[in-house]
N, C-alpha and C positions, 0 to 999 in steps of 0.2 A: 523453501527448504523442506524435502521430505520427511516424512516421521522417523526414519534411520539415522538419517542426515541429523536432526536434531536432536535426538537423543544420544548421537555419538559424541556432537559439541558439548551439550551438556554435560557427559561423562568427563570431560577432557575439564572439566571446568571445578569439577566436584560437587555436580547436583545431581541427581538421580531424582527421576520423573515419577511422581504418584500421582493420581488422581483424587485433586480436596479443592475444598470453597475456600472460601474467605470472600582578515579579513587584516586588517592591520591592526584596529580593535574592534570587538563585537561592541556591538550597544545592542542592549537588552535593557530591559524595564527592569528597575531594579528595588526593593520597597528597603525600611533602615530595620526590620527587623526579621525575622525569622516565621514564617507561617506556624500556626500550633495542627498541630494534628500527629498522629502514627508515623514513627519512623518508616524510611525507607526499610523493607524486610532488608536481612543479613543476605549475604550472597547472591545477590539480586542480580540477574543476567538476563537485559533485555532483549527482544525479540524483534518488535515491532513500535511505532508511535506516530502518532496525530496529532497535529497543530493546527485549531480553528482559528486560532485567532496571533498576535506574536505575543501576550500573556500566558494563554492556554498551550500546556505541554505534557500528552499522556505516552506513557511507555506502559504498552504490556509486558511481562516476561516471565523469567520463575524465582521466587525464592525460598529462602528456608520459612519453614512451620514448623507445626509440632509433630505432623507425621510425616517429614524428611522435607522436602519442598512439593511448592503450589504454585497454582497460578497465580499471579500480581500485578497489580498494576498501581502503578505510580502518578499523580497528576501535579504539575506545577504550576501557578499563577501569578509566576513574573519574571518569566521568559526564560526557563531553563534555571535561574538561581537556587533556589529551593524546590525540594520535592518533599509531599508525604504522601502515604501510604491512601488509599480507597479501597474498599470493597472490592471481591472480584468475585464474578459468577462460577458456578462449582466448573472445575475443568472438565472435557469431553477424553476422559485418558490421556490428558496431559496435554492437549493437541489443542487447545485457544492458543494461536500466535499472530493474530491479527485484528489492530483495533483499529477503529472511526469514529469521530469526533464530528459532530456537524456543528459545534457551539461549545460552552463551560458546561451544557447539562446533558443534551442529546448525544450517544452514544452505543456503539455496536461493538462488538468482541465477536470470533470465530475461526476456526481453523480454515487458514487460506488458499491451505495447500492439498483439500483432502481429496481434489479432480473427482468427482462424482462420489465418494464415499459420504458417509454418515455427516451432516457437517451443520449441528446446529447451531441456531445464529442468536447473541443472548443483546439486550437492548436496556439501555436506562435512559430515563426521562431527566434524573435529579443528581444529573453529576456522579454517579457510582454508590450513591447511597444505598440504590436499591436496584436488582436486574431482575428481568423478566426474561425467560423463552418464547421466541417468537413461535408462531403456530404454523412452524415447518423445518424438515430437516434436511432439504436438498439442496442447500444452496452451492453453487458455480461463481456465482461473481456479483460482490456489492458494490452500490455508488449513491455518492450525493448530490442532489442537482433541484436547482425549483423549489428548496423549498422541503424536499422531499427523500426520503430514502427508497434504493432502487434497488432491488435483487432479482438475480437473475437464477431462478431453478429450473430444475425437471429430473425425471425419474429415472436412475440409470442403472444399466446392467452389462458385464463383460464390456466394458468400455464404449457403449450405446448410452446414449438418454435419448429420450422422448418425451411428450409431451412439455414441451420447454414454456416457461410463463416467464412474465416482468411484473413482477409483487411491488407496489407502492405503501408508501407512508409516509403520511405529513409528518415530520418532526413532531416526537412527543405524545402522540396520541396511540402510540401501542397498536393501531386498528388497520392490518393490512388488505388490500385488494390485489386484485389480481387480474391479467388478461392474458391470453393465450397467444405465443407469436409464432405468425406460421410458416413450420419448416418442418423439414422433415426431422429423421433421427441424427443426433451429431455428436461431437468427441467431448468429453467432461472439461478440455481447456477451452474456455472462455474469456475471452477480457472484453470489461463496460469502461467505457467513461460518462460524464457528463457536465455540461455547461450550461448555468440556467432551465432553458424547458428545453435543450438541445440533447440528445441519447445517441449513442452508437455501442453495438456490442459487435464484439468480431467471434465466430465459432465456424468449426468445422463441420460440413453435410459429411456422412460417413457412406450415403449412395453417390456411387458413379464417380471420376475423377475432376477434382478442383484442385488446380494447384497449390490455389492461394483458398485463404479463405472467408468465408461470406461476411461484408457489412453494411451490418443494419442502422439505418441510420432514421432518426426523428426528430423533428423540428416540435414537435409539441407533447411527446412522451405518449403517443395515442396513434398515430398513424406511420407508418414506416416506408421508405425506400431501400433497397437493395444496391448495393456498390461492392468494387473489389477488395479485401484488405490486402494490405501489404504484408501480413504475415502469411508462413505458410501453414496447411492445413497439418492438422494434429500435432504441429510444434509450437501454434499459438503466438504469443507476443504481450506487450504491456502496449498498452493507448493512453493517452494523457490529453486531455481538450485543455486549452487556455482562453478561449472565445469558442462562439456558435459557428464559426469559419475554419481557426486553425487548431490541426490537430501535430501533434506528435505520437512515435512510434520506437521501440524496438522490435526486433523482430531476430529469433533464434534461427537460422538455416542449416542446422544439424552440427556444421562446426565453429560457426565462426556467428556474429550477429550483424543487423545491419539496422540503423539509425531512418526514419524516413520523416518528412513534415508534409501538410498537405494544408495551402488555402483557402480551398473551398468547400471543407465541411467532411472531406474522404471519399471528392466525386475522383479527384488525380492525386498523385504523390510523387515527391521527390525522394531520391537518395542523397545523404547529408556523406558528404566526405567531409571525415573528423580527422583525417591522417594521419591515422593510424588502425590497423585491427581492432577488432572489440570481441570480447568474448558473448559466449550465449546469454549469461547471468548479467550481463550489462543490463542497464537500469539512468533514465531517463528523466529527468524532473524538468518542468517549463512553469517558469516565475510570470509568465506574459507571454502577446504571440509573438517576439521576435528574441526572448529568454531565456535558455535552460540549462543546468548543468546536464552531463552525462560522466554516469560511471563505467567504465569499460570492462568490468566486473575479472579484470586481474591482477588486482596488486598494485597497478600502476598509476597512473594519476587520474585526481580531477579533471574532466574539460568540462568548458564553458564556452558560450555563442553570447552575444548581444545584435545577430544582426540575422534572426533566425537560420541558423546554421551554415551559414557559407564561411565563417571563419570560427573554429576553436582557438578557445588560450586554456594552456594548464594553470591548474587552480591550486595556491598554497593550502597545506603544505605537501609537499612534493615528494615524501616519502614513500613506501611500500604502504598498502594495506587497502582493504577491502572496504568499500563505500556501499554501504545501504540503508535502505529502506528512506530514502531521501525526499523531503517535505517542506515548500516553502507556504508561509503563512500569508503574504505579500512578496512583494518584490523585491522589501528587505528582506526581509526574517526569514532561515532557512535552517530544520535542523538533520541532522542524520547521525547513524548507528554505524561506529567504522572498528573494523579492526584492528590492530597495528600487532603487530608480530605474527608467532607462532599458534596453530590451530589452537592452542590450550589458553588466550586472552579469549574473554569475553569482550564483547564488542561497547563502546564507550559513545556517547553523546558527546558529538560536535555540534559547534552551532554559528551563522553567520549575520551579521549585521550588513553586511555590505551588497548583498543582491547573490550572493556563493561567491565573491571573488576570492575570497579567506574564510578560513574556518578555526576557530579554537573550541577545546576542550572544554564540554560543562559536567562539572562532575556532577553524579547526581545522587544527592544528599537531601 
């Protein structure tokens, strides 16, 4: 979601942006009493959220404070039932709408969406107690993999970057490195995935003509191959790894989107007929390599594969509404940010016990 884009939902919601700190049944872990801590803020309108584990449940988003609303985040730990309040790092003009969880204590915040603009990335060791600024501000695209946190920056101007690097960090030790990967100048849309010591980022070269564009692939996070992505260039795509072999893919094609899987790590790929259109904003989740839902990012329904994409089922419930930012913790536990009605809901926590075959409502209190 762009910074217009977001600010208009917001409007529509009755928050106004400043920049301040601070299934048939789900089964969820569920404790007999009530966690203590800081309520959920008043008007809480999440963004985004991360699930390390099917305890661990954090949603960034905005709520009120004292000088109108802030950034927030919320963490739960017993699967969605209870929420309170954590610390949030100061906001970037309102612009943190993206968090990462690699555990109940390591974690990342950042604006996801700033394609080559200012986009610092803020890190806590101890669960949100306390954040730190990482020591740089170009970030394009994080992942976690190995062990390790994985971003991907460089320096960009008039919709050029340059000098493109893959910055590491073991979980928890705040101390990143760096290595320089080599390519020429390329477009601020970026997507990483990663699986174990397995890496692939997909980006646009912006000399000469590629229609699709370039993936970087690494078996050990240190030496790279070259392959085709199934997305095209300067439209980008989402990549999702479920093992060191199979990958999952959207991919925007100016009008329409297209679904792709690939065995071998993203030497070949397939196109997944879901039958039906999908729009650009469709969005992708793989519980395993033969498991994923897909949201077709219009209103319309869930689908789901259990036999890596050669057949979809729609996924209850079957109503209107917009499915994102979708996250399974395992091959049970799965939760997501939907909206149901008119642009003026805020989007609500669902959550699934069953692999995504059903979803119910968690409210978050």
């Amino acid at each position: 979601m762009r910074a217009a884009a977001l600010a208009a939902l917001l409007a529509t919601i009755g928050i106004a942006v400043s920049a301040c700190g601070s299934q048939h049944h789900v089964a969820r872990t569920t404790t007999s009493s009530e966690p203590s801590g800081p309520p959920v803020p008043g008007r809480f309108a999440p963004l985004d959220l991360a699930a390390p584990s099917n305890r661990d449940v954090w949603i960034i988003g905005i709520g009120a404070c004292a000088t109108g609303s802030c950034t927030a985040i919320v963490h739960s730990t017993d699967g969605g039932v209870h929420f309170t309040a954590v610390t949030a790092p100061p906001a970037h003009a309102g612009a943190l709408d993206s968090i990462v969880f690699a555990n109940e204590r390591v974690g990342y915040v950042y604006d996801g969406h700033a394609f080559g603009g200012a986009a610092p990335l803020w890190q806590t060791s101890d669960g949100g107690a306390h954040w730190q600024r990482a020591p740089f501000d170009d970030l394009l695209a994080l992942g976690l993999g190995d062990g390790k946190a994985l971003a991907v920056t460089a320096t960009c101007k008039n919709g050029r970057c340059r000098d493109v690097r893959l910055r590491t960090e073991t979980y928890g030790t705040i101390a990143w490195s760096d290595a320089t990967i080599a390519t020429g100048p390329v477009d601020p849309i970026v997507a990483l995935t990663a699986h174990d010591a397995s890496l692939w980022i997909s980006l646009s070269e912006t000399s000469g003509v590629h229609p699709n564009q370039m993936l970087l692939h690494s078996a050990n996070g240190t030496t790279f191959t070259t392959e085709q992505s199934p997305c095209v260039t300067g439209l980008g795509g989402e990549l999702a790894a479920s093992s060191a072999r199979v990958l999952w893919a959207v991919c925007p094609t100016g009008m329409l989107a297209t679904a792709y899987r690939s065995i071998d790590a993203g030497a070949t790929w397939t196109t997944l007929d879901v039958g039906r259109e999908i729009a650009n904003s469709s969005r992708l989740a793989p519980m395993s390599e033969t498991k994923a839902v897909l949201a077709t990012g219009d209103q319309a329904q869930l689908l789901r594969t259990t036999d890596g994409g050669s057949t979809f089922d729609v996924v209850q419930p079957v109503t209107a509404g917009y499915w994102n930012h979708i996250v399974f913790a395992d091959e049970t536990h799965g939760y997501t940010l939907r909206t149901v009605g008119s642009g003026q809901a805020a989007p609500k926590l669902y959550a699934s016990g069953d692999g995504g075959a059903s979803w119910h409502v968690a409210p978050i209190r």
